[in-house]
KOLTOR-626999 format. One record per residue: residue in one letter; x, y, z of N, C-alpha, C, O, CB in turn. Coordinates in steps of 0.1 Angstrom, whole numbers, plus 2048, in hexadecimal, padded with zeros to 3 digits. Glycine has a CB too. Example, Ala and Ser with C-alpha at 12.3 -4.5 7.8 and 13.67 -1.06 7.14 Angstrom:
A8847C784E87B7D384E8847DF84E88E7DF8558717D385A/S8807EA8478897F584788180084F88680B85088D7FA839/
% end
This chain:
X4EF2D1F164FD2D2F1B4FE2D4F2A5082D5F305032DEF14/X4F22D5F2F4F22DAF3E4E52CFF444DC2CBF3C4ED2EFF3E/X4E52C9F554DB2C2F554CE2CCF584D12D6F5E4DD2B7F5F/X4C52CAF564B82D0F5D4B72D6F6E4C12D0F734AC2C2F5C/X4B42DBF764B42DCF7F4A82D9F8649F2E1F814B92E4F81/X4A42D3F8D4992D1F9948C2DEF964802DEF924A22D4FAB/X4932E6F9948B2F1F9C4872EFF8D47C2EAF8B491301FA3/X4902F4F8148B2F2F754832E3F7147B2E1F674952F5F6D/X4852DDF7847F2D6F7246D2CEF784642C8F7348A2CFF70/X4712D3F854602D6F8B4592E4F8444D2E6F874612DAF9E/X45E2EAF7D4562F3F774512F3F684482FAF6245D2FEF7A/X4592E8F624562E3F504482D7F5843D2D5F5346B2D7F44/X44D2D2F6243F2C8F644362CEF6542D2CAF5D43E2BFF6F/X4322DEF704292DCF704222E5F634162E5F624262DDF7C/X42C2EFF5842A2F4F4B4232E9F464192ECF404362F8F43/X4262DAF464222D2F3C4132CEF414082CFF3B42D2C5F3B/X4172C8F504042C3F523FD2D1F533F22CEF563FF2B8F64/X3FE2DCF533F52E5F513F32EBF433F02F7F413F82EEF5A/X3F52E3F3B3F32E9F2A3FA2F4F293F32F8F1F3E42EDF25/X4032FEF2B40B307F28414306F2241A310F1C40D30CF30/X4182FCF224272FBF1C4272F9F1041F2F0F0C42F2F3F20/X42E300F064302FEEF543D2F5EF04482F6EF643430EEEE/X43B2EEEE74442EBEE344C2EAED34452E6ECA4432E3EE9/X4592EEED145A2F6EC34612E6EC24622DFECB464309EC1/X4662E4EB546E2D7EB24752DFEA04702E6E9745F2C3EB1/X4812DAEA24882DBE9848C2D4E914872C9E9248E2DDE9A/X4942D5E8749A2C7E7F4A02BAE8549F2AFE814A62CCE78/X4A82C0E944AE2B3E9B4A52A9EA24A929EEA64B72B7EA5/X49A2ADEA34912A5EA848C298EA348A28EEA94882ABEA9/X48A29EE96487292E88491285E8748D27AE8448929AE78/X49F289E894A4280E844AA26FE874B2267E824AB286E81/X4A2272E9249D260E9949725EE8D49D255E8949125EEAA/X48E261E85485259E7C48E256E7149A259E6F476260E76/X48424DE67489246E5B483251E4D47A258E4F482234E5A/X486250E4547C253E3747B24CE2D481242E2F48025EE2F/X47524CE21474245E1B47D241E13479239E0B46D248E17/X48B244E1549523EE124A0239E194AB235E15497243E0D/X498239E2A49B229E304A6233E384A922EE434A2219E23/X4AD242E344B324BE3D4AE255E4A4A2259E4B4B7251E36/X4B7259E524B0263E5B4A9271E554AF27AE4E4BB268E65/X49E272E5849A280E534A828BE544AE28CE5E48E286E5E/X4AB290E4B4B5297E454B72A7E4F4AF2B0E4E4AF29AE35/X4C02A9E554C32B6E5A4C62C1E4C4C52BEE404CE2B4E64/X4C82CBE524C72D7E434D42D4E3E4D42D7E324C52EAE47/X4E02D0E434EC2CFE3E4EB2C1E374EA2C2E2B4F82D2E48/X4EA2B5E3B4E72ABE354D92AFE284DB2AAE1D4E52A0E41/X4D02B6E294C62B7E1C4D12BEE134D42B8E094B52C1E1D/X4D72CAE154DE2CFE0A4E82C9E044EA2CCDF84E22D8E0D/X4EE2C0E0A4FA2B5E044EF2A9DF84F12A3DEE5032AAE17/X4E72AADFE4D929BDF84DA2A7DEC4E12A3DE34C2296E03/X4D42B6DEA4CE2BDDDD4DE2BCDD54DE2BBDC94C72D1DE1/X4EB2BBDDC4F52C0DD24F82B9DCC4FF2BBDC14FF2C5DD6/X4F42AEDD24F629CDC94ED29CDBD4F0298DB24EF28CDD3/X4E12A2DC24D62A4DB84D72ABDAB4D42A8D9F4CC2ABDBF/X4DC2B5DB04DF2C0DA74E92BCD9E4E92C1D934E32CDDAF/X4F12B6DA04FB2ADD955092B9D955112BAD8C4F22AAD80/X50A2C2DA25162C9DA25232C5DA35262BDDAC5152D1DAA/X52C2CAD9B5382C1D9C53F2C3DA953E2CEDB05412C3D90/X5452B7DAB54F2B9DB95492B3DC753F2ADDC35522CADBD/X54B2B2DD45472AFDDF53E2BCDE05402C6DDA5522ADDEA/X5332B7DEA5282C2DF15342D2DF853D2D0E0151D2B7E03/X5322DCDF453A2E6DF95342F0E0653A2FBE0853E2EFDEC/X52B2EFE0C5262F2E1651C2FFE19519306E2352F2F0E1C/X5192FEE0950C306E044FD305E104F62FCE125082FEDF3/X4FE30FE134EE30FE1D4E130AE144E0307E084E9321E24/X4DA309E1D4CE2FDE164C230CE0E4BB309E044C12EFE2B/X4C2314E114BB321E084BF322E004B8322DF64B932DE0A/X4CD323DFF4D0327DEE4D1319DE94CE31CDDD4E0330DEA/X4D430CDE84D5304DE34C6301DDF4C42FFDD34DC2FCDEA/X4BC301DE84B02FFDE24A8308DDE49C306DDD4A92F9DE8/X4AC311DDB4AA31EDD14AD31ADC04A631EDB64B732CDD6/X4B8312DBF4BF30EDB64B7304DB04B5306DA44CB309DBB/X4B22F9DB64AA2EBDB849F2F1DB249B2ECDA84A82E2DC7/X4992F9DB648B2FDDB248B305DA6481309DA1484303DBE/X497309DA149530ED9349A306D8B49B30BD80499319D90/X49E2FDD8E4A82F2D8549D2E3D804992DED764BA2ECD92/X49A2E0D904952D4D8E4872D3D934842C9D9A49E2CAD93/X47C2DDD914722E1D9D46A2CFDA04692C9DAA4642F0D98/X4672CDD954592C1D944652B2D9B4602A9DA24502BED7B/X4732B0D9847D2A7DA247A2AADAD4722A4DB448B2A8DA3/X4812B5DB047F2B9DC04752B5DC84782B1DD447D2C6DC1/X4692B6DC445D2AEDCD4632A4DD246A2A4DDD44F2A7DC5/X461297DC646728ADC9472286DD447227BDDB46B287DBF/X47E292DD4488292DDD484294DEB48828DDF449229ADD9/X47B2A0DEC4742A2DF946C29ADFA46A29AE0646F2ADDFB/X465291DF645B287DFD46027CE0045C274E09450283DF6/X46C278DF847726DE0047F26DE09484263E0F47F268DFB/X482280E0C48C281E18483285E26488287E3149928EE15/X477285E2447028EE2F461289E2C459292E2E4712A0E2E/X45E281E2A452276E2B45926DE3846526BE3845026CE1B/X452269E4245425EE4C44F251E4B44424DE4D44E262E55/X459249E4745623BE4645A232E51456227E5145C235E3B/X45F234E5846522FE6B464238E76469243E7447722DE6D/X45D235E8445E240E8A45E236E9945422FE9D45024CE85/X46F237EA046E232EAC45F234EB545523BEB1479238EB3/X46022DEC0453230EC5458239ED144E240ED544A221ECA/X46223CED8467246EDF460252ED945D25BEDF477245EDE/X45E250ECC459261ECA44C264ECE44826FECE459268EBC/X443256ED1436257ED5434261EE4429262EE8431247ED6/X43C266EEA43E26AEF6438278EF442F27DEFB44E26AEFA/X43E280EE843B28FEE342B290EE342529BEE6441292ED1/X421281EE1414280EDE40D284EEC40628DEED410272ED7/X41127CEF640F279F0240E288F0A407287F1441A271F06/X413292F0741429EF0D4072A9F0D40D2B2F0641F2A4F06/X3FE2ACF0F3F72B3F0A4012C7F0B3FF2CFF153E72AEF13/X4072C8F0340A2D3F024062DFEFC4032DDEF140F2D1F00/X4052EAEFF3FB2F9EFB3FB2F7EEA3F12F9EE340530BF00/X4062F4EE64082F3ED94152F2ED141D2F8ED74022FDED6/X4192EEEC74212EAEC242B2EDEB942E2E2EB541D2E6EC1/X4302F2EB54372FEEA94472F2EA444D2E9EAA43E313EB5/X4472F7E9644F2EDE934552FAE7F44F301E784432D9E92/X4662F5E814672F9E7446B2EEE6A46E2F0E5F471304E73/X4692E0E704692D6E6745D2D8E5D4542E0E5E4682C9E6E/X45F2D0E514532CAE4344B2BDE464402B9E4245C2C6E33/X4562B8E504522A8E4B4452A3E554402A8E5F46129DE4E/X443297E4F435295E56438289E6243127FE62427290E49/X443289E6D443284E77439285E8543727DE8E44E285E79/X436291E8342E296E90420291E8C41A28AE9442E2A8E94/X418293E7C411290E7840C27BE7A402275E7D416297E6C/X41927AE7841A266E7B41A265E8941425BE8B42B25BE75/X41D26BE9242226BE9F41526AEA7413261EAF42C279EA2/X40B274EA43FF278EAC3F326DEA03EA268EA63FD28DEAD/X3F426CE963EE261E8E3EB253E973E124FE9B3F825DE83/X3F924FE993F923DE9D3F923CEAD3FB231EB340B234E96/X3F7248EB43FB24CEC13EF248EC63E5247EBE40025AEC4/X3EC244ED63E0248EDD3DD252EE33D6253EED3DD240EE3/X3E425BEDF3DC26AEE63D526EEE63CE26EEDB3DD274EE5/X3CF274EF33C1276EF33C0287EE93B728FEEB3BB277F06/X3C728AEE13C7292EDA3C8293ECB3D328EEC63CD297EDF/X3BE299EC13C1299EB33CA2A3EB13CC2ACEB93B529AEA9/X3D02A1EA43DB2ADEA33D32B6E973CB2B1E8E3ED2A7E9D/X3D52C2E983D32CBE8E3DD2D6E863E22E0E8B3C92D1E93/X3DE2D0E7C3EB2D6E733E62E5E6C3DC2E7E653F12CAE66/X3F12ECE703F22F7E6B3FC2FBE5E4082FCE613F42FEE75/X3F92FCE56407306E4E406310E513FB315E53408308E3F/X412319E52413323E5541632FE4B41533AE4F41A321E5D/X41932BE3E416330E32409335E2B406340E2741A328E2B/X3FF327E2D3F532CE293EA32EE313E1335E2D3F3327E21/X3E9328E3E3DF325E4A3DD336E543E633DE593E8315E56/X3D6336E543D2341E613CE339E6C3CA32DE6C3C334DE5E/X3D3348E793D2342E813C533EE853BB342E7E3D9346E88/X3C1337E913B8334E983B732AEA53BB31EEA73B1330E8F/X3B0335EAE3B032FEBA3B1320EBF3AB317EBB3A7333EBC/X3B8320EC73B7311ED13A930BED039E311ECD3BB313EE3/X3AD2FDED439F2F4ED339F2F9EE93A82F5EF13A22DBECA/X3982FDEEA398300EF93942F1F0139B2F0F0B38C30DEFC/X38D2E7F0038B2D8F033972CFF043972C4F0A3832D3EF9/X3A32D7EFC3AD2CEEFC3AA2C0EF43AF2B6EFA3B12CCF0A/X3A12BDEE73A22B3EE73AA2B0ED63AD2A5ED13962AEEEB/X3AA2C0ED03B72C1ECA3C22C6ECD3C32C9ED93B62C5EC1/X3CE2C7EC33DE2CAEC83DE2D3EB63DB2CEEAC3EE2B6ECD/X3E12E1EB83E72E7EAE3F22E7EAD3F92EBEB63E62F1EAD/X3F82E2EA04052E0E9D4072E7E904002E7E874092D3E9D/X4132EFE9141A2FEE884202FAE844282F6E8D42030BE8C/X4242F7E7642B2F5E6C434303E6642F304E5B4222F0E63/X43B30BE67440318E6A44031CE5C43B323E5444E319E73/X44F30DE5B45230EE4F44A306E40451301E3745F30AE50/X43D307E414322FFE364332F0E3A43B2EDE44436301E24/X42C2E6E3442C2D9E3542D2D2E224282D6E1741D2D5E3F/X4332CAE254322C0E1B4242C1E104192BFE164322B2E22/X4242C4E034162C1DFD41E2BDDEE42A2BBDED4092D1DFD/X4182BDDE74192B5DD74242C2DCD42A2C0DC24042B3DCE/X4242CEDD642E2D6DD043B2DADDA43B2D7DE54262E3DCC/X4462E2DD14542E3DD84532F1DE24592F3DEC4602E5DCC/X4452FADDB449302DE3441303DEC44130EDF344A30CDDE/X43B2FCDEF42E2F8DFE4362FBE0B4332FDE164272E3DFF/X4432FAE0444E2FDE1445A307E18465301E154562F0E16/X45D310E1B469318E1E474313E2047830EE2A46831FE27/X47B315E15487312E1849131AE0D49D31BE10489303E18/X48E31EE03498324DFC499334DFD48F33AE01497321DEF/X4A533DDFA4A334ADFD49B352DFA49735AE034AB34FDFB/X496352DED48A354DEC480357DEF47B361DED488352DEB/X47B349DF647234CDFF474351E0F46B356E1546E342DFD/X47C34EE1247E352E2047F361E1D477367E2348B34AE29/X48636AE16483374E1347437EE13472388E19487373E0A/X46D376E0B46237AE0745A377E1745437FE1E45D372DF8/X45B36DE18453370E2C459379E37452381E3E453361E38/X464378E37469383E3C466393E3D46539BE46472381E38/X465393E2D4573A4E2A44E3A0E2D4483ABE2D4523ABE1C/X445397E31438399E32433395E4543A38EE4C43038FE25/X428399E48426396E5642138CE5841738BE5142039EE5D/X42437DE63427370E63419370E6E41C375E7843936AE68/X40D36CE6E40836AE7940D35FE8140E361E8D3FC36AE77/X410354E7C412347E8342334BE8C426347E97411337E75/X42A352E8543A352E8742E362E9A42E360EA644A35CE6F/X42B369E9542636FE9F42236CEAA426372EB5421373E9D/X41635EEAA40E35AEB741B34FEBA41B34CEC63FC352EB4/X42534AEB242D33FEBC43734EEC343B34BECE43832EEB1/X43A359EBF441361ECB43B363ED4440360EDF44636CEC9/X430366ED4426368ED942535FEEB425362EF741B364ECC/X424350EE2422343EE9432346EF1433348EFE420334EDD/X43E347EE844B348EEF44E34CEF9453347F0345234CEEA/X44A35AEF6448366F00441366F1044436CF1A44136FEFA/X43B360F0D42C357F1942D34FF2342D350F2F42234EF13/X42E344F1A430331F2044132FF1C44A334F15423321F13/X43E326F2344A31FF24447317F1B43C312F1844E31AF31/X457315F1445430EF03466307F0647030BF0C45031EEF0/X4632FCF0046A2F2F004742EEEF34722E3EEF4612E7F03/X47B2F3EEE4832F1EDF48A2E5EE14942E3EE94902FEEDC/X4862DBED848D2D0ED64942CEEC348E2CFEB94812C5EDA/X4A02CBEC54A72C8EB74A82D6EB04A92D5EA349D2BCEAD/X4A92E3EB54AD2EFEAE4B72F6EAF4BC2F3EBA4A72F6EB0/X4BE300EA84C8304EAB4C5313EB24CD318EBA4CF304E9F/X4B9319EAE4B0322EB04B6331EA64B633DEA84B0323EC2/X4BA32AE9B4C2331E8F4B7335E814BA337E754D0326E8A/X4A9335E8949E339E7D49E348E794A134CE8448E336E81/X49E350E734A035EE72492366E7248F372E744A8361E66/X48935CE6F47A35DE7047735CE7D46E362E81472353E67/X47B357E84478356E9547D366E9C47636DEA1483347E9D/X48D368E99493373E9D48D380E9949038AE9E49F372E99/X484380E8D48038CE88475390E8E47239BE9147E38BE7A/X46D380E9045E383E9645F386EA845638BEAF454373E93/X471380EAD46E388EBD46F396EBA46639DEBE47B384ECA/X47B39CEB24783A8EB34753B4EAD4783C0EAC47E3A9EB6/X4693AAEA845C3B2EA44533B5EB14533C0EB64533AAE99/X44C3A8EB844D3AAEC54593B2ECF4543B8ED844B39DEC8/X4613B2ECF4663BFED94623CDEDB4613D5EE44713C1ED8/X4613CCEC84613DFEC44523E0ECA44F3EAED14623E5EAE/X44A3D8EC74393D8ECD4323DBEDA4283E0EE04343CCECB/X4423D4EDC43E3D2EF24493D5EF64503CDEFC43B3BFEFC/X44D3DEEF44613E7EFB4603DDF0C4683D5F0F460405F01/X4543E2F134543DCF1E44C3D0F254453D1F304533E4F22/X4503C5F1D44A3BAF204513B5F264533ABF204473B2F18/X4593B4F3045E3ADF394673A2F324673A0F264523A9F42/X46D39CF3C47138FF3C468384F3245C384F2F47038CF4A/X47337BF2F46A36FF25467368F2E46E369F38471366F18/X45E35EF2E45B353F33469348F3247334BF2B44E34FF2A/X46733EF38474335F3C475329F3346F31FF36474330F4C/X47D32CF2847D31FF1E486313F2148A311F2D482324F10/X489309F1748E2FCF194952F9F0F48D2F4F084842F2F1A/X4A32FAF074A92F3EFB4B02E7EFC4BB2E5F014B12FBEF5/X4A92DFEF74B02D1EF64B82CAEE74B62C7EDC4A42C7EFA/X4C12CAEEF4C72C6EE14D52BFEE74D92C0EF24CB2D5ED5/X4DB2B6EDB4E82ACEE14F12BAEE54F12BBEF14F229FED3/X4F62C2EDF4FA2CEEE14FF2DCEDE5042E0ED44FC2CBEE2/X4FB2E4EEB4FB2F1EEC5012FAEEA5032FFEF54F92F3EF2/X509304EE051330CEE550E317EEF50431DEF451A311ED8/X51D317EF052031BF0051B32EEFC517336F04536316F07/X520330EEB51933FEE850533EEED4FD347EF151C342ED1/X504337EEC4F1336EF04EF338EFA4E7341EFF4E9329EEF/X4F832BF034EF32EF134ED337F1A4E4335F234F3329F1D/X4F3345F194EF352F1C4E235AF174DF366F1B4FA359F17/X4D9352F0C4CE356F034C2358F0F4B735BF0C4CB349EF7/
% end
């Protein structure tokens, strides 16, 4: 909503060529790509309209959030559900504009998408970097490749596997992480708090993010100032830019 400024923006260059900089990616990021059904990877309001169709509920989509609808999905139709998620969030088209994200050698990567675009992205890419996927459900952490000749990439919210619940998204589950202590949701505040981190395609409306800064506050009352972030997105409300 605002252009970059000089000053800001001599300072994301030199975050970037000096490996410091993080970068988080959201749902909006994705939806340049295709899926296996030939549509844009699905934002959370468009997946829940896709489950209500699914779900065979009567009437137009009523603007049910995507947790409780797939709370619903997964007790109704668990062994469907796969199938629906590997057609809406499997990558079958991927502009080459996105090859750019590869090109970056960045500190590291954080993401609350499922789908496997970043996975195709750094695949077919020539980066001098392999990617290494994390789930963040079931994966512990572990240190940087210090050589730089991998890239850790955080899957926040789980990744795609042969089951429904391999991924967060219904109340349920986001509940149940919410009680328990997140290492991966920790080291990206961590990273937040630090480096300069770059949010592309988010609204920055995760509650698992908000819980884990201020868990970090209560820890560090006097940690200073955050490091100087980046949100990119078509657009910003004007309630944020004060964030």
């Amino acid at each position: 909503s605002m252009d970059i400024t000089l000053t800001d923006r001599d300072f994301l260059l030199k975050s970037i060529t000096s490996n410091s900089a993080v970068l988080f990616l959201g749902a909006g990021f994705s939806v340049g790509a295709k899926n296996k059904s030939g549509t844009s990877i699905p934002l959370a309001k468009d997946f829940s309209e896709i489950l209500w169709k699914f779900l065979e509920f009567p009437g137009d989509y009523d603007g049910t959030d995507l947790p409780t609808i797939f709370q619903t999905a997964l007790k109704e139709k668990h062994i469907e559900i796969q199938r629906l998620l590997d057609t809406n969030f499997r990558c079958s088209e991927i502009p080459d504009w996105y090859n750019t994200a590869s090109q970056i050698f960045w500190h590291r990567i954080y993401t609350t998408n499922v789908d496997d675009l970043i996975e195709n992205i750094y695949n077919k890419s020539a980066s001098g970097q392999k990617l290494q996927t994390f789930n963040a459900i079931t994966d512990d952490y572990r240190e940087r490749d210090q050589f730089l000749e991998s890239i850790q990439y955080v899957k926040l919210n789980g990744t795609l596997t042969n089951t429904p619940t391999s991924i967060t998204f219904s109340l349920a589950q986001y509940g149940n992480r919410l009680a328990n202590p997140e290492v991966w949701y920790d080291h990206f505040v961590r990273d937040y708090a630090t480096r300069p981190t770059v949010f592309i395609g988010t609204e920055l409306d995760e509650p698992m993010f908000w819980q884990a800064l201020a868990a970090r506050g209560k820890r560090y009352p006097k940690g200073g100032r955050l490091e100087k972030s980046f949100l990119v997105a078509p657009y910003i409300s004007p309630a944020k830019l004060g964030w």
